[in-house]
N, C-alpha and C positions, 0 to 999 in steps of 0.2 A: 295645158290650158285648152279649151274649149273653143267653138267660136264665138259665144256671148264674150268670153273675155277679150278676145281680141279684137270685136267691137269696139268695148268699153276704151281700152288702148286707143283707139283710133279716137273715137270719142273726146278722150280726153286732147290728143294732138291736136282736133281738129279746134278745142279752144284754144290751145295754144298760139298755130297759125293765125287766128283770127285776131288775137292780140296785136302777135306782131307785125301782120299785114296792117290794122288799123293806126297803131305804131307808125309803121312805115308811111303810109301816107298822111298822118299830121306832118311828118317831115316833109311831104311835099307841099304841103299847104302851107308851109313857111317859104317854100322853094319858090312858091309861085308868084308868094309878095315881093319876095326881092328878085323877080323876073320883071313882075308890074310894074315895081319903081324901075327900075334899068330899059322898061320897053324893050325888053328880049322876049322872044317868042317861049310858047309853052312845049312846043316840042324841039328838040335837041337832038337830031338824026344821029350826029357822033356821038353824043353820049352813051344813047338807045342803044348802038352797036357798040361800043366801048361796054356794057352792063351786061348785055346778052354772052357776048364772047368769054368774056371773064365767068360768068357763070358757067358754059361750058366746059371752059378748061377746069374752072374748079369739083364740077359733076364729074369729069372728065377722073380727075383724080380723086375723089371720093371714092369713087366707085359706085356698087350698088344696082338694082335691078331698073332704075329710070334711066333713061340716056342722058346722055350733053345734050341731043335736041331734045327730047324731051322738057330735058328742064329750059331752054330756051324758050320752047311754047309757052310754060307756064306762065315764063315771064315776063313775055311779050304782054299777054293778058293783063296783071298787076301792072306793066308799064303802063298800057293804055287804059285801065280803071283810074290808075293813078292820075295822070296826065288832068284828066275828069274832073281832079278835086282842085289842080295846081290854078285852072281857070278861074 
């Protein structure tokens, strides 16, 4: 393969992600109504840290050329895009 092909690869992944991130956050848009009704806050510090670590460990054990931090930055970021919609 080439590197126009392995573009196209990435290409293609990068709808994929974007499904599922969007995905992901209609669930928090549910998450955030039944925050609304309860009068719980939008952010969730133990959760936040409870997601991030889990993620690590599971990068952790995937393997692969990203790290556990790595992927914890990622997903810091989606945590707090998220958070955004949960409002």
């Amino acid at each position: 393969m080439d590197i126009n092909d392995w573009r196209i690869r990435i290409d293609e992944l990068n709808d994929e992600l974007i499904a599922l991130l969007n995905k992901r956050a209609s669930f928090a848009v549910e998450i955030g109504k039944i925050k609304k009704q309860k009068g719980l806050p939008v952010l969730d510090a133990g959760r936040e840290q409870a997601v991030l670590n889990l993620v690590a460990e599971k990068a952790a054990k995937a393997g692969g050329p990203l790290s556990p931090e790595s992927f914890k930055n990622i997903f810091r970021v989606i945590i707090d895009e998220t958070c955004k919609v949960e409002e």
